[in-house]
N, C-alpha and C positions, 0 to 999 in steps of 0.2 A: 688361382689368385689368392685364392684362403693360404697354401700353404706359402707364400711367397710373403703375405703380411704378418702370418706368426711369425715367421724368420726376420721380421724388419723391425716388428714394432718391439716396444720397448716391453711391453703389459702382456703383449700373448692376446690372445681371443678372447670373447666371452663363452662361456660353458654353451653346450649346446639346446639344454634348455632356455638360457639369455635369449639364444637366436630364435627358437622357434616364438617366444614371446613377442619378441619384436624385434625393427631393423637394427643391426650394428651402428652406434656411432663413434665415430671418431673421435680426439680431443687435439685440441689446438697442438699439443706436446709431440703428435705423433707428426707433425709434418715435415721435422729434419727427418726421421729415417723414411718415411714415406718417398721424400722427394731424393733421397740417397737409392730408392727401390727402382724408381723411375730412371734415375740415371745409370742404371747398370746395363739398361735393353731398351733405350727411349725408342729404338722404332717399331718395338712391338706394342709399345702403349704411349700411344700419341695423346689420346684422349686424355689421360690420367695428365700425363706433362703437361698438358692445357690447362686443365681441371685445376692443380698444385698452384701454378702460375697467377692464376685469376684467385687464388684462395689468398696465397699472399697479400695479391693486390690488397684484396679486400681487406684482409688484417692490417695491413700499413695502413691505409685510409682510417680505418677507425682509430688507430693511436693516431693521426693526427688531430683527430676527430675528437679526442678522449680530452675532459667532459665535454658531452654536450648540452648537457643542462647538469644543474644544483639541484641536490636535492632540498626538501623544502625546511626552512626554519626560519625565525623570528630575525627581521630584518631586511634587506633589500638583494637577495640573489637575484642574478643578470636573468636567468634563466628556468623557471620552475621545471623541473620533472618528477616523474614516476618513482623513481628510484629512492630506495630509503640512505640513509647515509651511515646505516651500517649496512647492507647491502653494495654501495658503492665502492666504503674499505676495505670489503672481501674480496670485492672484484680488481681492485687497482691492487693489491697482494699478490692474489694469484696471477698475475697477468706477469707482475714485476719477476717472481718465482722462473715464471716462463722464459726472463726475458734474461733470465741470467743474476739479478738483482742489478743495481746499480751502476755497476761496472762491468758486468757480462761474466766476472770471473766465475759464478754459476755453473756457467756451463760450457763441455768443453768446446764445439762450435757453435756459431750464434742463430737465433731461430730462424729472422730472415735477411741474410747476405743479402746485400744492396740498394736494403730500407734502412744504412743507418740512420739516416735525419728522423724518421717514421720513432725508431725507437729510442733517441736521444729528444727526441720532443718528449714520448710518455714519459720517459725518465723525469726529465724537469718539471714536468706537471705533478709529476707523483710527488716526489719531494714536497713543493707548495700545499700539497691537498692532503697528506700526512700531517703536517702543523696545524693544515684549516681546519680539519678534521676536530682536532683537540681545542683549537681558538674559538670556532664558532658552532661546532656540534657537540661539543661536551665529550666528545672519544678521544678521551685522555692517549698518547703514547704509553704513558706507563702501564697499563691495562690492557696495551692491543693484545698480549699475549692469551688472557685468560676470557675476553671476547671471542676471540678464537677456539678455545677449546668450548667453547656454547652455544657453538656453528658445526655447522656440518662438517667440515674441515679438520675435526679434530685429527682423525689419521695422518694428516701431513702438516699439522700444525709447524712442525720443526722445518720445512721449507719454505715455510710462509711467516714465520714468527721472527718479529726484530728483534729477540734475543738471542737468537741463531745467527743475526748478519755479521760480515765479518769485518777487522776493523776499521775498513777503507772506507764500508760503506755507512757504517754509524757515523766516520767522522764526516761524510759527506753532506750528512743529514741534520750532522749539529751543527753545520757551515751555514746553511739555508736561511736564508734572509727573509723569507716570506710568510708571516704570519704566526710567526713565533709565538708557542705560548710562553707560561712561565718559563724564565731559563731556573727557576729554581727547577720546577718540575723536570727538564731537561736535562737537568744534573743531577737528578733524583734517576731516570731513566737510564743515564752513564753507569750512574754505579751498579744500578741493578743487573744491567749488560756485562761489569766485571764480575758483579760476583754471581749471577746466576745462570749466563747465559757462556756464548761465545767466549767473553773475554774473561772468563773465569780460566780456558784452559795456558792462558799468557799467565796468568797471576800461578798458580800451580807450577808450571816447572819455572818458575825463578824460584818460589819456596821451597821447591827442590835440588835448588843449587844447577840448574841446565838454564842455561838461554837466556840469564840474568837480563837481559839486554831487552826482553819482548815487554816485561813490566815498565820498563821505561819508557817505551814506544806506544803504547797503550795511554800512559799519563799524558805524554806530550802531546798525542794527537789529540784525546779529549782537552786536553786544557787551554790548544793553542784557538779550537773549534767552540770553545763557550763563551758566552760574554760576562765577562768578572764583575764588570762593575753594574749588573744587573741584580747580581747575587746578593745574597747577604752577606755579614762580617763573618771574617773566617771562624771565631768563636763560634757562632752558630751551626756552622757549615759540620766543623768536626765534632760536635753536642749529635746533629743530626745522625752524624757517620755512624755514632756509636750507637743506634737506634737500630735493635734489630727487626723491628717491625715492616713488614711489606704486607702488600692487599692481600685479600680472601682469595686462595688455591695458587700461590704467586709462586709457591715452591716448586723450579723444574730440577733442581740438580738435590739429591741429599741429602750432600756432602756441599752446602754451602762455603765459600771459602772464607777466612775469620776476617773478620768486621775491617779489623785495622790494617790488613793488606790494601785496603782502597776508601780513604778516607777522602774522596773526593778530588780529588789531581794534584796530587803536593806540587807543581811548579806552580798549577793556579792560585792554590792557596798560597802559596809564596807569595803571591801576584797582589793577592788582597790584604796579607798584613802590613803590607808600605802601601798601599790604596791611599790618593790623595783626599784631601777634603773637599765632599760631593756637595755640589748645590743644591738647595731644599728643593725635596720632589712636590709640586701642587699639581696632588691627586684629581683625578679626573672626578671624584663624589664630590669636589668643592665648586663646579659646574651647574649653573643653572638658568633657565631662560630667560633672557630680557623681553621686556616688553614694549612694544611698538608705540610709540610716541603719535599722541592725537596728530600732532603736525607732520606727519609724514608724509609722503605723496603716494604710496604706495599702500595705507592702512587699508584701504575696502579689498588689496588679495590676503593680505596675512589672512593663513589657514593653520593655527595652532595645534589644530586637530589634528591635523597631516602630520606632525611633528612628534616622534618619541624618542623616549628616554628610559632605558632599562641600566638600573642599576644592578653589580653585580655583587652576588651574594660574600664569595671566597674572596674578595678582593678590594681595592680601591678604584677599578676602572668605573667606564663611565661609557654607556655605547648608545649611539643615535644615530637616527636616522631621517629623513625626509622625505614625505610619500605625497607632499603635495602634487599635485599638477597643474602645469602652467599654461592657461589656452592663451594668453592675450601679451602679456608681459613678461620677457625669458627672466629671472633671477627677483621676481617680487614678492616671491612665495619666501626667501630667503629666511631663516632664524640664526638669531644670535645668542651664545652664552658667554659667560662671562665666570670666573672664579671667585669664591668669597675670599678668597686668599690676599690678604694685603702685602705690595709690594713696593720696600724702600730701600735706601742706601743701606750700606752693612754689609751688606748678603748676594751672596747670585742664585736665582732661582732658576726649575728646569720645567720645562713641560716638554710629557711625550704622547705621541697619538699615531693613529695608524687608518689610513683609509683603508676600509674594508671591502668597498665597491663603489663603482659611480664614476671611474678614470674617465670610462667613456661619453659618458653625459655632454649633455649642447652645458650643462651650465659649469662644470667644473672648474673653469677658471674663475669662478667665485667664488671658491673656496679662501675664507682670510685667516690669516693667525698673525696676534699682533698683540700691543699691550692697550690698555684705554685707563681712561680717570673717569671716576664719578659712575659707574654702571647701573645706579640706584636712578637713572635720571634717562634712563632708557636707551630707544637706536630709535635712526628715521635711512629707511633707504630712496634716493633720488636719484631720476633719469641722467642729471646732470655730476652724479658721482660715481668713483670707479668703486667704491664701497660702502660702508657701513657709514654713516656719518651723523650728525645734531647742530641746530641751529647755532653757531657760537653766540659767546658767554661774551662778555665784556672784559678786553683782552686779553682776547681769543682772538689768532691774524687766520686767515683762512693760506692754505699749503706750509703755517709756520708753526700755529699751536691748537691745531684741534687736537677732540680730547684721542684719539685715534692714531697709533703706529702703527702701521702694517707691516711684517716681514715679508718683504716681496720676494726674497731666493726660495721662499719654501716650497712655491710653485716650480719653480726651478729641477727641486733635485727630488720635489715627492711621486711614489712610487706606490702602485696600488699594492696590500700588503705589506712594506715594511714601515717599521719602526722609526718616525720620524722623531728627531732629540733637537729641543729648541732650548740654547741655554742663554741667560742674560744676567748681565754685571752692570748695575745703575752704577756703581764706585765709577768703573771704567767705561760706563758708556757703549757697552758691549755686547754683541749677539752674535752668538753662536749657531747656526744650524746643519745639522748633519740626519745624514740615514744612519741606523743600528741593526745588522752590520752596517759596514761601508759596501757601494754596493758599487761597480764600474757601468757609469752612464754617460753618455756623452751629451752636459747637459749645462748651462752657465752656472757656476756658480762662485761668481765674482758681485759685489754688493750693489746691489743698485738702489735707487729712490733716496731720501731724506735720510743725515746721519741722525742716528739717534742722539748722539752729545749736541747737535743744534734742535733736534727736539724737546730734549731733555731741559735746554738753558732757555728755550721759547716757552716752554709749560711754566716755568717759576716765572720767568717775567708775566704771563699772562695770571697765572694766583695770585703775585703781588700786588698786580693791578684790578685783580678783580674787585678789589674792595675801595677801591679811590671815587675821585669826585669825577664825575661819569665824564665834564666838562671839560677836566682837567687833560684828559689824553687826546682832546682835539683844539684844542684851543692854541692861534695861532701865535697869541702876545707871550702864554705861556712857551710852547719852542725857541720862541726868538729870544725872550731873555734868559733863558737855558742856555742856547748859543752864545751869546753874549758871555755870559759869569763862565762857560768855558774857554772861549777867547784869552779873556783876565785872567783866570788858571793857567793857561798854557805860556803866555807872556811872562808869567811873575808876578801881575800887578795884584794881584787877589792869591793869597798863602794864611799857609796858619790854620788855626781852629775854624774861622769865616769858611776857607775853600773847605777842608775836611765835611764840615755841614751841610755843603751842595753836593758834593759830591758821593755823601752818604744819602741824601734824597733819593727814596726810589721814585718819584714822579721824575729826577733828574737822568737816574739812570735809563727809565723808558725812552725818554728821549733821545739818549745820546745810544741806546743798543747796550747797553752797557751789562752785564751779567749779573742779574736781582735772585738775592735769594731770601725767602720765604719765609716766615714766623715759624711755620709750621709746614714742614716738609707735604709732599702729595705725594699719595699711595695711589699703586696702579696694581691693573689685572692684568691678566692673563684673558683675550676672547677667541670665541673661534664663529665664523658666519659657516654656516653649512646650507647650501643651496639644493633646492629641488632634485635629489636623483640620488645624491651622498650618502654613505654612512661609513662614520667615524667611529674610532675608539678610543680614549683618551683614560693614557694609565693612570 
């Protein structure tokens, strides 16, 4: 048997002192030529054929398996475990290693024949858990490399290191819709991959005049896989390029290849110097929590406590979460914020966020994103509303002009992990929502609820009249001779300056519906309600 498995396995034996120390073990690596050893004589080793069979088993289980808990950090994972989350990124590497990388082109047969679903599952989880890694553990992409060499691993770094992967599988990785960190840092990762890694050897024989064509192929595919308008202006972009600065021990090749061979994807950068004009981003630091109105029906659960808020340092985002619990009433534990950002005509403004956890939650369909007036005057949640809502104001119509829009599609098309992008145009009355990427779900996302252009024209008639004679908007002699001097307008018999005067009345306009506009325009927020079990992050 010994002389049967030096001949099969890939490594050879251990020394005969290993043996007498202790038993031989295996590595997962060995069970293509193992189960190829089996198959040359299966009826003299039944046992082993059995044995192989049930080991696969076992291995496919666990990649469907794979995670089975989070390792632990600040905020709401599904699942606590043991496992550190550097400990986890070495394992889901080497496993990837094993598995071929991303596309199996690794290796020349695949590890287990007729588990594809088994390792097209780890695959897709890997991907997501490479980004989360860097989003929510702080292990940068750009650093896996030299993480690596500070682990035990260092001898096969280069089979396990995503500066070694090859092009198909980087651009796979910067396709990933799941948890994205910075796309600058992603594009900081790109370049480092041309020039210090794998795609340094594309960049080298085109500067040799051979294969001109793989430089090209290399730009395209990172540039078609980044998201541009994430990025910064191209000015900054090629400032950065020319930066030869990389992290502490980040040198794997030399012979570096020179700066301005990969200035960052020239067709992208092409992309971003005709970039249109972007709507103002309101940053998720302008976010902050409201407060629960005495008249509420639900103030005896607000638990503020349960509620936090970590700001973050390198950035503008904004992350929170909800650790209330809810023994009596589902969605009362609820918290609302709101942006100090004020929002008026002129302009279109963007808000983006990304749920982090909590799809599965009894309360997720409370989750709200919407615009509001007046944030300073707090929120009341009620058994008899599907949201966030406040006593109305004095014209204020109840389903026409509270202070409250909800965007109902965002339930629609959000996705635990990606990038949700909320854009809106007061000019045109307009909202935009989309996932970043674009992600294929099969999900409505056709407009439903209240147009915003008839909220928008209900909000000004209810400010114009918030200031009038309180009497004046119920009073029925008033309607009637309104109708009346309408009448005579519409006849001819009343013209001139006389009709122009009525008709410039905005108590006349209340009456008739007629579109009132404001002394003084009204500025809105941006809120978001995050319910018991959620956590958000809002860029």
């Amino acid at each position: 048997m010994e002389a049967w498995l030096q001949r099969w396995l890939e490594d050879g034996l251990p020394g005969e002192e290993d043996l007498q120390a202790e038993a031989m073990h295996l590595e997962a690596r060995c069970l293509v030529p193992l189960r190829a050893l089996a198959a040359e004589r299966p009826e003299v080793c039944p046992l082993l054929s059995s044995m192989l069979s049930r080991f696969e088993d076992a291995i496919s289980g666990w990649l469907l398996q794979w995670p089975q808990a989070e390792p632990p950090r600040s905020g709401l994972p599904m699942h606590w475990g043991k496992q550190t989350a550097e400990e986890m990124e070495l394992e889901l590497h080497g496993v990837l290693a094993l598995l071929g990388g991303f596309t199996g082109a690794r290796r020349e047969e695949p590890l287990l024949p007729g588990h594809e679903e088994a390792v097209e599952h780890f695959r897709q989880m890997a991907l997501g858990w490479i980004f989360k890694f860097d989003s929510l553990y702080g292990l940068q992409v750009l650093t896996q490399h030299e993480r690596l060499l500070q682990s035990s691993v260092t001898a096969n770094a280069q089979r396990v290191s995503m500066l070694w992967w090859e092009l198909d599988e980087v651009s796979v990785l910067l396709r990933c819709p799941f948890f994205r960190p910075s796309e600058l840092d992603l594009w900081r990762f790109a370049r480092r991959w041309c020039i210090e890694g794998a795609g340094s050897a594309a960049l080298a024989t085109s500067q040799a005049g051979q294969e001109a064509g793989d430089e090209h192929d290399v730009d395209a595919a990172i540039s078609e896989a980044l998201l541009w308008e994430l990025l910064p202006a191209k000015e900054q972009l090629v400032q950065e390029a020319g930066d030869r600065s990389l992290p502490p021990q980040a040198a794997v090749t030399t012979e570096p290849a020179p700066v301005d061979a990969f200035l960052g994807c020239q067709a992208g950068l092409a992309a971003a110097s005709i970039r249109p004009l972007q709507a103002q981003q309101v940053p998720g630091s302008s976010f902050q929590r409201l407060f629960r109105r005495a008249d509420c029906a639900f103030r005896q659960f607000d638990d503020p406590a349960g509620f936090h808020m970590q700001r973050q340092e390198t950035s503008s985002s904004l992350r929170c979460w909800n650790m209330a619990v809810e023994t009596e009433v589902v969605g009362a534990c609820r918290q609302t914020l709101a942006s100090d950002v004020p929002m008026s005509r002129g302009s279109s403004f963007r808000l983006d966020l990304r749920l982090n956890s909590g799809s599965t939650s009894d309360t997720a369909h409370l989750l709200e994103v919407g615009i509001m007036a007046n944030p300073e005057a707090g929120v009341c949640f009620d058994a008899g509303t599907p949201g966030v809502c406040r006593p109305l104001l004095q014209g204020e119509e109840e389903g026409k002009s509270e202070p409250f829009f909800r965007f109902v599609t965002v339930l629609d098309i959000l996705l635990e992990g990606v990038r949700l992008s909320v854009e809106i145009d007061l000019d045109e009355a307009s909202v935009s929502v989309r996932n970043l990427p674009e992600v294929e779900a099969e999900v409505e996302t056709m407009p439903r609820g209240a147009s915003l252009a008839a909220w928008l024209e209900a909000r000004n008639r209810a400010l114009a009249m918030g200031d009038r004679n309180p009497g004046e908007l119920d009073c029925p002699l008033f309607k009637e001779h309104v109708e009346h001097l309408s009448d005579l307008i519409d006849k001819g018999s009343l013209e001139g300056e006389l009709a122009d005067t009525v008709l410039a009345d905005k108590g006349v306009k209340w009456v008739m519906a007629s579109n009132i506009v404001p002394d003084v325009p009204e500025a809105y927020h941006f809120y978001i309600t995050v319910p018991a079990g959620l956590e958000l992050e809002i860029f």
